[in-house]
VEXDREN-2710 file (C-alpha; in Angstrom, 1 decimal):
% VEXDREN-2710
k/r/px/py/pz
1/UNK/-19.4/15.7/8.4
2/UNK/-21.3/12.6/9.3
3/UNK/-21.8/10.0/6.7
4/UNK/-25.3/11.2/5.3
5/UNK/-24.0/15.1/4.7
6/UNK/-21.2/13.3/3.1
7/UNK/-23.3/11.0/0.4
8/UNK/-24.7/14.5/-0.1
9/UNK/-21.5/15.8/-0.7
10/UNK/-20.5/13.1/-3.3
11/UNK/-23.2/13.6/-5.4
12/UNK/-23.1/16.8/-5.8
13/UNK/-19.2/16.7/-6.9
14/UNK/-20.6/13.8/-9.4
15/UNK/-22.8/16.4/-10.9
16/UNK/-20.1/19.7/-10.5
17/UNK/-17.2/17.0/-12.4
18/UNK/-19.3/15.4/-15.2
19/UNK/-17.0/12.9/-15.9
20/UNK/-19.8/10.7/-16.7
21/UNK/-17.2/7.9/-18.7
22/UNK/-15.4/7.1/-14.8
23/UNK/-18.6/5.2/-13.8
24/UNK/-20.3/2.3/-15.4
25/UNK/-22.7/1.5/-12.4
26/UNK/-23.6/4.8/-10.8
27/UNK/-26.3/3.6/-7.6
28/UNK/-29.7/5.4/-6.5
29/UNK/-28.9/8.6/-4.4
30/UNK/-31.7/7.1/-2.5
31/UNK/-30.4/4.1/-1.6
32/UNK/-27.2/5.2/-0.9
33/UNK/-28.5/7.8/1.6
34/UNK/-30.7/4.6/3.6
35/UNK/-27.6/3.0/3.8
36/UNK/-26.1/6.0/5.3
37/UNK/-28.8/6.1/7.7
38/UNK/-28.0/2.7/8.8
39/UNK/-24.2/3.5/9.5
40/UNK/-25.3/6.1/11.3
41/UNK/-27.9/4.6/13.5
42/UNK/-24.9/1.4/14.1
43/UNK/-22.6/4.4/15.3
44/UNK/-25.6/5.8/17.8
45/UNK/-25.8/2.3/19.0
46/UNK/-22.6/2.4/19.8
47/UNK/-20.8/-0.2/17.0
48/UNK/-17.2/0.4/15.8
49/UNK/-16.6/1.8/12.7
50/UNK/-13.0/2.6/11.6
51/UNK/-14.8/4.1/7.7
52/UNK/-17.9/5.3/9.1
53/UNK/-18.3/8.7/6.8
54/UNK/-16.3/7.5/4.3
55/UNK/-17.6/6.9/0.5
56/UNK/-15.6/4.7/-2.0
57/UNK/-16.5/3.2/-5.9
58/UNK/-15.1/-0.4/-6.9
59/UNK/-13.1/-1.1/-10.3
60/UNK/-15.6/-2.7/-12.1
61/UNK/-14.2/-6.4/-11.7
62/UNK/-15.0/-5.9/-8.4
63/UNK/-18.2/-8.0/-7.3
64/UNK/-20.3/-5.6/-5.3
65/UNK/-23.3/-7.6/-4.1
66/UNK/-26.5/-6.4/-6.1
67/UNK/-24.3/-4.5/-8.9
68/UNK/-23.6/-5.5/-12.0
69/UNK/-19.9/-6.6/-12.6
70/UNK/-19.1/-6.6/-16.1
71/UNK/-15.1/-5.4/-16.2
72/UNK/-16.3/-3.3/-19.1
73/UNK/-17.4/-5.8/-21.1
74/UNK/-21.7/-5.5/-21.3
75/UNK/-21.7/-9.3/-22.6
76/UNK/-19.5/-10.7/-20.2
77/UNK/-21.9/-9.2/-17.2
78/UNK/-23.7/-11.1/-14.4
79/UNK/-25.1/-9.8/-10.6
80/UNK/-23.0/-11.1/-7.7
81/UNK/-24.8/-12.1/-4.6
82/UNK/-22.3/-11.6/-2.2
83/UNK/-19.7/-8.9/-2.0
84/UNK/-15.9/-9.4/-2.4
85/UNK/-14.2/-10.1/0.5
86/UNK/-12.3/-7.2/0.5
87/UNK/-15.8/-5.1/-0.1
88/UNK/-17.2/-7.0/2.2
89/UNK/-15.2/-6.1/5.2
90/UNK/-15.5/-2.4/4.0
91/UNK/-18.7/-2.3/4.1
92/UNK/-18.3/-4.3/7.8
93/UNK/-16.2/-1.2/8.5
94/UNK/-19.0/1.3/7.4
95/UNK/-17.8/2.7/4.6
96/UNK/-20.5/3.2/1.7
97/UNK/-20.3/2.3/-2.0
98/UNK/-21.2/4.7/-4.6
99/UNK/-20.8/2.3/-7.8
100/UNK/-18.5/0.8/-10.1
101/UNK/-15.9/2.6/-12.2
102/UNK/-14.6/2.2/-15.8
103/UNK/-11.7/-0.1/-16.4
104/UNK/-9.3/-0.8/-19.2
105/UNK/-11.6/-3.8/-20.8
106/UNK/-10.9/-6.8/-18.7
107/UNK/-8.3/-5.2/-16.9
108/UNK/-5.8/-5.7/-19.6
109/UNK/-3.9/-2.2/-19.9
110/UNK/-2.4/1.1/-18.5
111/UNK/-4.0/3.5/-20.3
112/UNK/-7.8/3.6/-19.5
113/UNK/-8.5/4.4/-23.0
114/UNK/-9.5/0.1/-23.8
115/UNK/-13.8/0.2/-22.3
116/UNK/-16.6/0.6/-24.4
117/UNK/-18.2/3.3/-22.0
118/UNK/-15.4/5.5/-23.3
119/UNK/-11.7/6.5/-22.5
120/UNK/-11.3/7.9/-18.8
121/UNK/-9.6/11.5/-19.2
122/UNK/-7.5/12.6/-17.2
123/UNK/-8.4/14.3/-13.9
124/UNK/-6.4/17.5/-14.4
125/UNK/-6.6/17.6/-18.4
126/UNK/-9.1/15.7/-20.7
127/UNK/-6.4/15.6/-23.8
128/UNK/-4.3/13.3/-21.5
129/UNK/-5.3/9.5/-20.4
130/UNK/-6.1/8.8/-17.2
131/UNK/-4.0/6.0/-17.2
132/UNK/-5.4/2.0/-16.7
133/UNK/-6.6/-0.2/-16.2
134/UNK/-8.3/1.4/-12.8
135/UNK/-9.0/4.4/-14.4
136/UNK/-12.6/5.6/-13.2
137/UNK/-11.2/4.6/-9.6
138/UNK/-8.4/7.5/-9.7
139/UNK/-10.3/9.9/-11.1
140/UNK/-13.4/10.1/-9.0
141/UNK/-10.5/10.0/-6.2
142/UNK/-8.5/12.6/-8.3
143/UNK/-11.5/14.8/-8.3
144/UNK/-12.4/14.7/-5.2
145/UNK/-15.9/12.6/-5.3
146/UNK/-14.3/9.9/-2.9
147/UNK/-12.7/9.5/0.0
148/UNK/-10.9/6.7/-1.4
149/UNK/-11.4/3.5/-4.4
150/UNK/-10.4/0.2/-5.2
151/UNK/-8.4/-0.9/-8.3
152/UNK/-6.8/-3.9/-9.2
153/UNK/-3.0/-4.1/-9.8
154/UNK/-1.5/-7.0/-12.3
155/UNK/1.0/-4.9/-13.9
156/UNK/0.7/-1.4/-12.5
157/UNK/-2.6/-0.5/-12.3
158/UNK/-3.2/0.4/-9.4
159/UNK/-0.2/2.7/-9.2
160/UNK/-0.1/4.2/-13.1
161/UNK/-3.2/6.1/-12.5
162/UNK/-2.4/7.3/-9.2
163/UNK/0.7/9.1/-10.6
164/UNK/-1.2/10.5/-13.8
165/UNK/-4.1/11.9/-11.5
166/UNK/-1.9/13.3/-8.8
167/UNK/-2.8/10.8/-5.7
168/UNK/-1.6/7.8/-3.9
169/UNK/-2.0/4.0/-5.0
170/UNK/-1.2/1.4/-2.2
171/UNK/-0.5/-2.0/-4.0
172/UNK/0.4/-4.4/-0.9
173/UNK/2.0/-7.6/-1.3
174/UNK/0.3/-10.5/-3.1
175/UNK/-2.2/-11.6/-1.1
176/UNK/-2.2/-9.7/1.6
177/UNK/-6.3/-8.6/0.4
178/UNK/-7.9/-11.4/-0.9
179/UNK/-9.1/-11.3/-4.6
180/UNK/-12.0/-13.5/-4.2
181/UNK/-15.0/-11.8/-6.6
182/UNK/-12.5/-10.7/-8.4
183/UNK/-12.4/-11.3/-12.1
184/UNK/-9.4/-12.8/-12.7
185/UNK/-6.4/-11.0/-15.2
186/UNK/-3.5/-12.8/-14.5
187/UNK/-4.2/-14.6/-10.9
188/UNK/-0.9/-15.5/-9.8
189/UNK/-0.3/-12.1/-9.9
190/UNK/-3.8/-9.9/-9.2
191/UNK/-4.1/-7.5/-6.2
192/UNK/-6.4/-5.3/-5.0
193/UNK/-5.5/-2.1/-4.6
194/UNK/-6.5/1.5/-3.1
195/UNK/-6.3/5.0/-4.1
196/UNK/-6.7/7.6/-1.8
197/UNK/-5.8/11.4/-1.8
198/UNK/-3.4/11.1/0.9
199/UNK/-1.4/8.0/2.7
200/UNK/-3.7/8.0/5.8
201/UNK/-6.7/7.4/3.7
202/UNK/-5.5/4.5/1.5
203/UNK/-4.1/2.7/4.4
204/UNK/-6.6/3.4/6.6
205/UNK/-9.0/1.5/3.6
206/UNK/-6.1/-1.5/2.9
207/UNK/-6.1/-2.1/6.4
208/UNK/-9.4/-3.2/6.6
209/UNK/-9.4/-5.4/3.4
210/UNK/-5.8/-7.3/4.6
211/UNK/-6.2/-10.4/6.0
212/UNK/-6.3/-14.1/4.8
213/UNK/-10.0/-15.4/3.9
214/UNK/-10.9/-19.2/3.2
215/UNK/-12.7/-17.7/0.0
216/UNK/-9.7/-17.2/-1.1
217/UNK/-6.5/-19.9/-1.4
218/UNK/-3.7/-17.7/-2.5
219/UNK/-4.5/-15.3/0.1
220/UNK/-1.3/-15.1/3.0
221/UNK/-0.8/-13.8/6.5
222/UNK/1.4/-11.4/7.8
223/UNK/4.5/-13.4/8.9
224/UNK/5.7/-12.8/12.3
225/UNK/8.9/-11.5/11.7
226/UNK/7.7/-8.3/10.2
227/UNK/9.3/-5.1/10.2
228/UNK/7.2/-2.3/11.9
229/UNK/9.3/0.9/10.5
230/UNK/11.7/1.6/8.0
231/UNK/15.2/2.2/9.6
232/UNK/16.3/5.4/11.2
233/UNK/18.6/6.1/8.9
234/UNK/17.6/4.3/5.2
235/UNK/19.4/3.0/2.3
236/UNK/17.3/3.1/-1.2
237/UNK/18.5/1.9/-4.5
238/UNK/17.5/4.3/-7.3
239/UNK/18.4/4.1/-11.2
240/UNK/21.5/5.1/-12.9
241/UNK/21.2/7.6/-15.6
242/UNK/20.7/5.0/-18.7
243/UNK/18.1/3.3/-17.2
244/UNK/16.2/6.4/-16.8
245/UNK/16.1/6.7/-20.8
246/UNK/12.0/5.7/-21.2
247/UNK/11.8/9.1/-18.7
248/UNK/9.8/12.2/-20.6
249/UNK/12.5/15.1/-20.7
250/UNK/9.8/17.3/-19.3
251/UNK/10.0/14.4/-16.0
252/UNK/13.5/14.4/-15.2
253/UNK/13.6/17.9/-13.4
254/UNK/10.9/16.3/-11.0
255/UNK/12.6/12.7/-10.8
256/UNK/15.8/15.0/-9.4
257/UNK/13.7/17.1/-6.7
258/UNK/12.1/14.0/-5.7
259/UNK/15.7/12.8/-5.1
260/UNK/16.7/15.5/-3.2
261/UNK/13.6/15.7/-1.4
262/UNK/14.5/11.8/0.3
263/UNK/18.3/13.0/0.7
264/UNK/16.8/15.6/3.1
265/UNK/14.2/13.5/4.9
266/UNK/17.8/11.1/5.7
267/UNK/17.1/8.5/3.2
268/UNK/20.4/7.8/1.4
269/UNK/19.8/7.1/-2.5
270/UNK/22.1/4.5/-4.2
271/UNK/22.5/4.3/-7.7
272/UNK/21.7/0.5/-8.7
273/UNK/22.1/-1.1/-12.1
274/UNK/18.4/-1.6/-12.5
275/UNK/18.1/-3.6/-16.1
276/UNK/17.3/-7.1/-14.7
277/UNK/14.3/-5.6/-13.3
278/UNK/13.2/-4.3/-16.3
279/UNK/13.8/-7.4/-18.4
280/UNK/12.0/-9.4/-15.6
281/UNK/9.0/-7.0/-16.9
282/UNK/9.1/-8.0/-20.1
283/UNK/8.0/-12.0/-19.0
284/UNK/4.4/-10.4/-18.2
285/UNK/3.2/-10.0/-21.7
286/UNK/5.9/-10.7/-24.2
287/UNK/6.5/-14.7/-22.7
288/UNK/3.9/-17.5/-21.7
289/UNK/3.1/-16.0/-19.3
290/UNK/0.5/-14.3/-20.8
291/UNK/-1.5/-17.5/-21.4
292/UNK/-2.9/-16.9/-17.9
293/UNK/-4.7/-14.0/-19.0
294/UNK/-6.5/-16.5/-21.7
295/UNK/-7.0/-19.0/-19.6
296/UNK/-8.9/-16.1/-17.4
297/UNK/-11.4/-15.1/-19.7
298/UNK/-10.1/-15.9/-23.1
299/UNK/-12.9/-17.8/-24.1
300/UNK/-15.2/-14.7/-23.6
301/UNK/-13.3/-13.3/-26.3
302/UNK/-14.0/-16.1/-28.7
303/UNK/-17.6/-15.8/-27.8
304/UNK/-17.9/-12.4/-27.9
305/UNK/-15.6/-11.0/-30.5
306/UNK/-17.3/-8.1/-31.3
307/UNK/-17.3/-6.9/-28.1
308/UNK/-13.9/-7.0/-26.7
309/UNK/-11.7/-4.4/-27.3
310/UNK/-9.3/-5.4/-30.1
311/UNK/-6.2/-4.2/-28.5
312/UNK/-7.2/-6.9/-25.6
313/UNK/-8.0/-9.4/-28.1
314/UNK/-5.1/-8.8/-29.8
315/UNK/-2.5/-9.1/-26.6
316/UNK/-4.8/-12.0/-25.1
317/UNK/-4.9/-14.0/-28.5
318/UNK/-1.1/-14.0/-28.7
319/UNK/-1.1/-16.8/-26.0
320/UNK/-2.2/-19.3/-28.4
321/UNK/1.5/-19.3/-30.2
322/UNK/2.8/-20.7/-27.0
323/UNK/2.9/-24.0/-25.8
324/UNK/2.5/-26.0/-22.0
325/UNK/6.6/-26.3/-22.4
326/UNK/7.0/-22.5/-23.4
327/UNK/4.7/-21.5/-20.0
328/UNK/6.7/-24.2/-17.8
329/UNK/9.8/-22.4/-19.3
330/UNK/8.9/-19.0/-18.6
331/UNK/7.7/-20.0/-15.3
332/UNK/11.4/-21.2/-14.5
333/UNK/12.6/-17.5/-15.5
334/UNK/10.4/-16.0/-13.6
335/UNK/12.3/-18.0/-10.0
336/UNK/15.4/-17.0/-11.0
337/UNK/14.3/-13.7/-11.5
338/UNK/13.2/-13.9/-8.1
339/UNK/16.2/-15.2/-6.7
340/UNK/18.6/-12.5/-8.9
341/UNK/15.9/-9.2/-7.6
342/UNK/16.6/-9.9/-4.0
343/UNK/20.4/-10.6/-4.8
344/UNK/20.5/-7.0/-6.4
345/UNK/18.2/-5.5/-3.8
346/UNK/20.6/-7.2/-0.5
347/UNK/21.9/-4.1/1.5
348/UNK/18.9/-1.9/0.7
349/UNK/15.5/-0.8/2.3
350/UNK/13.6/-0.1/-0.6
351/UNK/14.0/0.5/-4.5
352/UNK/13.1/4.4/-6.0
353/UNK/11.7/4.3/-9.4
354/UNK/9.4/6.4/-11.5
355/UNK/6.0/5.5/-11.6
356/UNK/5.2/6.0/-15.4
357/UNK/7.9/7.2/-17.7
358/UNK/5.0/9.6/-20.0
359/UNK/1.5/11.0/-19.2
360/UNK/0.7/11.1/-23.0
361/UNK/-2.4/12.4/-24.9
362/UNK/-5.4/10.2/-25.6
363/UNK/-4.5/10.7/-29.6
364/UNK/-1.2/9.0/-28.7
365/UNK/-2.5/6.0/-27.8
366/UNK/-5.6/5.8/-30.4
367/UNK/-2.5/6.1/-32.6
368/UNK/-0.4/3.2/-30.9
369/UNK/-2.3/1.7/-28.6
370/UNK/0.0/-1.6/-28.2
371/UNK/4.1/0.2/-28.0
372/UNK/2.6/3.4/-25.7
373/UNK/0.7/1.1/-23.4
374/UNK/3.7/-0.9/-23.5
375/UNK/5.6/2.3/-22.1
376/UNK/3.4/3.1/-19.3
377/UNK/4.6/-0.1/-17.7
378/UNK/8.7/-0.2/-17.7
379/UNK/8.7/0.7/-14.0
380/UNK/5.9/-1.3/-12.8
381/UNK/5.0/-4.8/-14.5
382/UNK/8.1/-6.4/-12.8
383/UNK/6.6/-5.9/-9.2
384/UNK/4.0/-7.9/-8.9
385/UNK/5.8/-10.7/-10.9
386/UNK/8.9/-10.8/-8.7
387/UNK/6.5/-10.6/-5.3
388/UNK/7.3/-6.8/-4.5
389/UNK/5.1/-4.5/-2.3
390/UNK/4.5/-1.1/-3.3
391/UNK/3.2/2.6/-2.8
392/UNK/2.6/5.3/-5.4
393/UNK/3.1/8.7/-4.4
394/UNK/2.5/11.8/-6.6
395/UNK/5.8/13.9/-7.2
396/UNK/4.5/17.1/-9.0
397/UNK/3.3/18.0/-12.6
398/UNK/5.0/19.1/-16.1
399/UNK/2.4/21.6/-17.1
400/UNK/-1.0/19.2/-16.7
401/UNK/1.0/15.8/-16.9
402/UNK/1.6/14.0/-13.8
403/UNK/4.1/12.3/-12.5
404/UNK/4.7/10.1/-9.3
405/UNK/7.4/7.9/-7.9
406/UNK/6.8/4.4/-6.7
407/UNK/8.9/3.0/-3.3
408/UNK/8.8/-0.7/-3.6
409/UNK/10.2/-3.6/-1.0
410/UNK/10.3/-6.9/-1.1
411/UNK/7.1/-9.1/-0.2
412/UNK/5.7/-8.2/3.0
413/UNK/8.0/-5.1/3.9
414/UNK/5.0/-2.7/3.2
415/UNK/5.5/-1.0/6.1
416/UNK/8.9/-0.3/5.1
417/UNK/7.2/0.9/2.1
418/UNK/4.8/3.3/3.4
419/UNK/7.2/4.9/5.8
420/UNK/9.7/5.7/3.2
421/UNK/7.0/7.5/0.9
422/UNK/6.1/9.4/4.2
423/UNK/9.5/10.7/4.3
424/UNK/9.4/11.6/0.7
425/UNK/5.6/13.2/1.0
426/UNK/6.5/15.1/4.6
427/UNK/3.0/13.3/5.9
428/UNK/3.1/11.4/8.7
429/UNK/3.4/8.0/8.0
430/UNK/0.2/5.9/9.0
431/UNK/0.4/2.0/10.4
432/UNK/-0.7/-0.2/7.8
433/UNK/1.2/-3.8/9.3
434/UNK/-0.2/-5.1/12.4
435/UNK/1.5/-4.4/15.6
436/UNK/0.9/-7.6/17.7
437/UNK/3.6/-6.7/20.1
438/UNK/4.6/-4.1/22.2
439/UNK/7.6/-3.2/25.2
440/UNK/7.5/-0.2/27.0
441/UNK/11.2/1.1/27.6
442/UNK/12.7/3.9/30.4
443/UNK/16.0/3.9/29.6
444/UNK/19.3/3.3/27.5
445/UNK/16.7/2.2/24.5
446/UNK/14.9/5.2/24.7
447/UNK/14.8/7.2/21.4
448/UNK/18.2/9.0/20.8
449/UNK/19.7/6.7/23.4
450/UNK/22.9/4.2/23.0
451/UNK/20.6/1.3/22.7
452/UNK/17.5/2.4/20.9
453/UNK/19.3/0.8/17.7
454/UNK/18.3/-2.5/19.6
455/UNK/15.2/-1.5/18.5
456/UNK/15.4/-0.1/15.3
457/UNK/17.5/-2.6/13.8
458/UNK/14.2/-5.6/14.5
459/UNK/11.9/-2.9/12.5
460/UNK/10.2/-1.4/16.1
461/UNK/8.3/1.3/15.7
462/UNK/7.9/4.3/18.0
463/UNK/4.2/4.7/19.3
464/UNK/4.6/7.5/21.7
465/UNK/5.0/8.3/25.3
466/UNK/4.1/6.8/28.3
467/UNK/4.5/6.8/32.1
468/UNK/5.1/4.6/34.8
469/UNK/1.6/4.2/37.5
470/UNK/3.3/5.8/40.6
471/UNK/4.8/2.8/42.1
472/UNK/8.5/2.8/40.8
473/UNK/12.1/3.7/41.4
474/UNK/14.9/4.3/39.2
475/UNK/18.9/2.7/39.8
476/UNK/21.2/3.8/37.7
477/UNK/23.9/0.5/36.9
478/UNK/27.7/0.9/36.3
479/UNK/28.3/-0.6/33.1
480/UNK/29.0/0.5/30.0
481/UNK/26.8/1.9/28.4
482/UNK/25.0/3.2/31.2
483/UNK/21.6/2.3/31.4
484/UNK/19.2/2.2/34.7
485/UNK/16.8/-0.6/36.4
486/UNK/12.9/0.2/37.0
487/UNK/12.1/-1.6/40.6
488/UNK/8.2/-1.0/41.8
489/UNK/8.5/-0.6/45.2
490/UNK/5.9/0.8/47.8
491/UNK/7.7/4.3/48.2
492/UNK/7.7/4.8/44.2
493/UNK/7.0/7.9/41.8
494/UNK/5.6/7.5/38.3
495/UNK/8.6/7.4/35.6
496/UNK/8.6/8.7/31.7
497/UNK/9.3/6.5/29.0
498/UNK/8.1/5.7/25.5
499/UNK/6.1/2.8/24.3
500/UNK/7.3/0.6/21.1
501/UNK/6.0/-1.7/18.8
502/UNK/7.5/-5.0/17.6
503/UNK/6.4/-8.0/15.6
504/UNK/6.1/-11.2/18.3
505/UNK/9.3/-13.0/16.7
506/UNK/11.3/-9.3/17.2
507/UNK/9.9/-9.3/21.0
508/UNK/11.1/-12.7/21.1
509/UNK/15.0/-12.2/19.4
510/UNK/15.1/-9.0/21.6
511/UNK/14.3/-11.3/25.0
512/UNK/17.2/-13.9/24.2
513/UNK/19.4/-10.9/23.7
514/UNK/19.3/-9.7/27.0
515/UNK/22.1/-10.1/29.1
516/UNK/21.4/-10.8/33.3
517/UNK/19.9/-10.0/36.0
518/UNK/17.6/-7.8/33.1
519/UNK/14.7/-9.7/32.0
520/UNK/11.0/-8.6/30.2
521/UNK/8.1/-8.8/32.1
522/UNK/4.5/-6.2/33.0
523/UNK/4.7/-3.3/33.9
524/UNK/1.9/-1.1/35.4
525/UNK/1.2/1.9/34.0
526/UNK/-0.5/5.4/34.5
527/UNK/-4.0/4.5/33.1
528/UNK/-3.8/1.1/34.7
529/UNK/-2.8/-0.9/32.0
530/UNK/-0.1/-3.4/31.7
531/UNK/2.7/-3.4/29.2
532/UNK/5.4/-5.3/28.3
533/UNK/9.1/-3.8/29.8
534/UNK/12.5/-4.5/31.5
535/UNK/11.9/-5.4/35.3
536/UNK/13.5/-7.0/38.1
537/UNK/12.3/-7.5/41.9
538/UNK/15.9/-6.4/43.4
539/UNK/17.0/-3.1/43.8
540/UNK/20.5/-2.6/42.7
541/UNK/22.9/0.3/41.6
542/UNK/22.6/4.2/42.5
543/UNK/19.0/5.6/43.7
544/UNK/18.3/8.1/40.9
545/UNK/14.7/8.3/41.2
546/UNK/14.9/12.1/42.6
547/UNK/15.9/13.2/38.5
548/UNK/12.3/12.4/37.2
549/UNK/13.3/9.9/34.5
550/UNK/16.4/8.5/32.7
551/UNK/16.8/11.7/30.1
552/UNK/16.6/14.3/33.2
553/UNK/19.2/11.9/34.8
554/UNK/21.7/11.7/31.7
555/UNK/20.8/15.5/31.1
556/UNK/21.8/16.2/34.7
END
């Protein structure tokens, strides 16, 4: 459907769901339908837009130019007049906003129960919380208003809802999307995050956002060296037994079927003594650290008191026990933390945890709001702390409570990430990281072939077939292991092969690596283009050209 039929078809969901307490800035029909009579009349003009058709809502700490943002707290509210980076190069994209969503008050929770417009229920069963603090985001996602929505993720987020409400939550690594207009919770540690019903859709939206912006300082390229795929053949650490404890009984038959659902998509699971993790959690809200959520908006709380939720004021608050030393202190923790995760992760590709341990009712947490909130995050609040990446992927239901598994890597491996949750899902996996390099290949490092683990082992990804334009011959060398030469001559035949992608510094570590005469220059292909692959000017070595291609030739 084009993007005005589907503003048409948001709306009407809005009205079929009446979940009225997701949104706390719904926008005009009207005006929402003019806008998508612009992004369709930039498409007729013939501009590029990746989210054209698509409609998203914004966490409400989200600065959307003209909206309120209040982070569910009416005092606190003021009218942005610019939009979030990361909105900003949505809207840039052409995807449409339909408002602001309902938020655990100032962010602070993972239970969506903490907003004066009202706890967020549950998607699938009103008793149940919707989980926070990006509540309204998953829902509207959950129920099928939007195509996709933006959250924020301190200490899960952006990744506890998507597991309560049966969808996917993308938190990439720290800033990879800037979080300028983005009322701070803790801002070492803020990220903006997507939901989605599917991986395709949430990265397709982070994509878009990633990339470094002067409005923001602690925002960070991609590094060069990154990996483009997770391995052929993956290791993943996963919990022991104890440290599955926190887990619902009604969970643990769906935590196993996830586990046997990675064995058969060839990811190997580990059992890994995950306890430093989890204590590494534990610095978020029980240390100093949490004086950064006061020093955030702490003041608002003394100057609003009866406004602010007073589970927030109550966790907030407790910064004022600690002192400058105390912070400095927990600060030093938190690096060798740091340092001891990646010791304990060395040898793997990923770590395979639970997303929430318990979907529980909203009378649960109206009951404790401070120990079950507290729950919700054993599995997550150590990620963002320790400079993790990771992706949330639902992993069925007990009855109507949900449950979803989180893969998480190490900063800047979302790729990695993403891939492995593919496996686990049985979607195909999308490209989030950027691919800034390429080499076309025709032989021995073809997929399946001696060499390919050349590849694989510098994180290349496979982007599919191509052929040669017809101006090449094949020569089969005698070494070991057999691979061929592609010469362009004037008597030449077009040649099969498959094109992969590489980050520049794995183009470069694969170039010094090759051994003589064999060297990397362009090579013309069918639709005219020039790619990157093997070449030399001297023919050399056994004529095989006649067998159609390197396979047919081995096959032969």
């Amino acid at each position: 459907m084009n993007t005005i039929e589907r503003v048409e078809a948001a709306f009407a969901r809005i009205a079929a769901t009446d979940r009225p307490e997701a949104w706390i800035v719904l926008r005009d029909k009207a005006d929402v339908l003019a806008e998508a009579e612009r992004v369709e009349a930039a498409l007729a003009a013939g501009e590029d837009l990746p989210l054209a058709g698509k409609v998203y809502a914004a966490k409400d700490n989200i600065d959307v130019a003209g909206l309120d943002t209040s982070a569910a707290c009416p005092p606190f509210a003021y009218r942005p007049e610019r939009d979030a980076t990361a909105v900003a190069r949505l809207r840039a994209a052409g995807a449409i906003c339909l408002g602001k969503t309902n938020l655990d008050q100032f962010a602070t929770g993972l239970v969506g129960t903490r907003s004066p417009h009202g706890a967020v229920r549950s998607a699938h069963d009103p008793a149940l919380i919707s989980g926070g603090s990006s509540s309204g985001s998953a829902v509207i996602v959950a129920l099928g208003v939007a195509d996709f929505a933006l959250g924020t993720d301190t200490a899960g987020s952006g990744r506890v809802p998507a597991a309560l409400n049966g969808i996917v939550g993308i938190k990439a690594s720290l800033g990879l999307v800037p979080v300028d207009g983005v009322v701070p919770a803790c801002a070492s540690y803020d990220c903006v995050t997507v939901f989605a019903p599917d991986l395709a859709g949430a990265a397709a939206a982070m994509r878009v956002m990633t990339g470094p912006s002067e409005a923001d300082p602690a925002s960070r390229p991609w590094p060069a060296d990154i990996a483009l795929a997770a391995p052929p053949r993956a290791r993943v650490a996963v919990p022991r037994a104890d440290d599955l404890a926190p887990l619902d009984p009604a969970f643990v038959p769906l935590w196993t079927e996830t586990l046997a659902k990675a064995e058969d998509a060839g990811i190997e699971c580990v059992e890994l003594d995950v306890q430093p993790l989890l204590r590494a959690a534990l610095l978020l809200y029980e240390g100093a650290l949490v004086a950064e959520r006061y020093a955030a908006f702490g003041e608002y709380i003394d100057a609003w008191p009866d406004a602010v939720d007073a589970t927030v004021a109550e966790i907030v608050m407790g910064a004022k026990k600690f002192s400058g030393a105390d912070l400095v202190a927990d600060q030093q923790r938190l690096r060798a933390a740091r340092v001891e995760a990646m010791r304990l992760l060395d040898g793997f590709d990923a770590l395979l945890l639970p997303t929430a341990p318990l979907h529980p009712r909203i009378t649960e947490v109206e009951a404790d709001p401070i120990a079950v909130n507290a729950k919700m995050g054993t599995y997550t609040n150590f990620v963002n702390l320790l400079d993790m990446a990771a992706v949330a992927i639902p992993a069925g239901t007990a009855g109507t409570k949900g449950f979803g598994v989180s893969v998480i890597t190490p900063a800047f491996a979302d790729q990695v990430a993403l891939d492995l949750a593919a496996r686990i899902t049985g979607e195909p996996s999308p490209l989030f990281a950027p691919a800034e390099a390429e080499l076309v290949v025709f032989g021995a490092h073809l997929q399946g072939m001696p060499l390919n683990g050349q590849l694989t082992d510098l994180g290349a990804r496979l982007a599919g077939e191509v052929a040669t334009a017809p101006a090449y011959r094949m020569y089969a060398l005698k070494i070991e292991p057999p691979k061929p030469v592609v010469v362009r001559t004037a008597r030449g035949v077009s040649l099969p092969g498959e094109r992969w992608l590489l980050s520049p510094t794995a183009l470069g570590r694969f170039l010094t690596a090759l051994p003589e005469p064999m060297t990397l220059g362009k090579v013309e292909l069918d639709d005219g283009t020039l790619a990157t692959g093997f070449v030399t000017t001297v023919p050399f070595g056994t004529d095989i050209t006649a067998a159609g291609g390197w396979r047919a030739h081995q096959a032969a």
